[in-house]
C-alpha positions in Angstrom: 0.0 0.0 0.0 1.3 3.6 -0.3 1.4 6.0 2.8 -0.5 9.1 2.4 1.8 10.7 4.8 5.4 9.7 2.7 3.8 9.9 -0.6 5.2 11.7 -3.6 3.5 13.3 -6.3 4.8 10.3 -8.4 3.6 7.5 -5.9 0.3 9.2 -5.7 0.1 8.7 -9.4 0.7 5.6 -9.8 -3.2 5.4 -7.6 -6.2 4.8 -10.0 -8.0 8.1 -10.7 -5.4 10.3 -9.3 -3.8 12.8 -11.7 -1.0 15.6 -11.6 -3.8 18.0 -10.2 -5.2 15.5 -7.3 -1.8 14.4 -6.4 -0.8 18.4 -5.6 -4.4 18.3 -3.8 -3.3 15.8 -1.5 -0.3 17.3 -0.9 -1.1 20.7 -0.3 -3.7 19.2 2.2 -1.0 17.5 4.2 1.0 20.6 4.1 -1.1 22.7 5.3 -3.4 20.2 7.4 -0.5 18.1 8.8 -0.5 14.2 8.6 -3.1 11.8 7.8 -4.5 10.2 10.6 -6.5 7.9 9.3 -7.1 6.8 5.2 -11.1 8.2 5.5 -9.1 11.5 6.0 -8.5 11.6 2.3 -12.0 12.7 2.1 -11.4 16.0 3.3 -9.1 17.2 0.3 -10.9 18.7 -2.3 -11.7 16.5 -5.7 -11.8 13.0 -3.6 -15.4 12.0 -3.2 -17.0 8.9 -1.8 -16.9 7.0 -4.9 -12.9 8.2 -5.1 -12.2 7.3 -1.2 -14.0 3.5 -1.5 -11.7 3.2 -4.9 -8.5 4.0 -3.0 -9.0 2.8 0.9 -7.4 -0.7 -0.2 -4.6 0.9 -1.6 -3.7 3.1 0.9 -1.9 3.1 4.4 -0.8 5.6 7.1 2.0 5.9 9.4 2.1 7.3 12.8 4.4 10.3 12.0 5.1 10.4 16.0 6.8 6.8 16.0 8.4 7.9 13.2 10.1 11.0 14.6 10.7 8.8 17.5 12.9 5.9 16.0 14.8 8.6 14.4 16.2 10.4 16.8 20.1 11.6 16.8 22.5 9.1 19.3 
């Protein structure tokens, strides 16, 4: 599955139904919204219905961007 929270435009792509200007839509949401906490939060960025989300919930995966930050930290 791809992560909606480490996707690139390309990876995001690669998803059935999602073009150049969906990909930046995501994006842009995550930018400015922070991570995904969950896949249904897809719905929230503009241009992904309910037709879109039940297409691309298989598909997809989120991290927990706090265990993330964690297991990287600096020794």
């Amino acid at each position: 599955p791809i992560d909606l929270n480490t996707a690139d435009r390309a990876e995001l792509e690669q998803l059935p139904g999602v073009g150049p200007s969906l990909a930046d839509a995501i994006l842009s949401h995550r930018r400015e919204a922070g991570p995904f906490r969950s896949v249904d939060d897809l719905g929230d960025v503009h241009g992904v219905g309910d037709r879109t989300l039940a297409k691309l919930r298989p598909l997809l995966t989120v991290s927990d961007p706090g265990v993330e930050k964690l297991e990287r930290k600096p020794t």
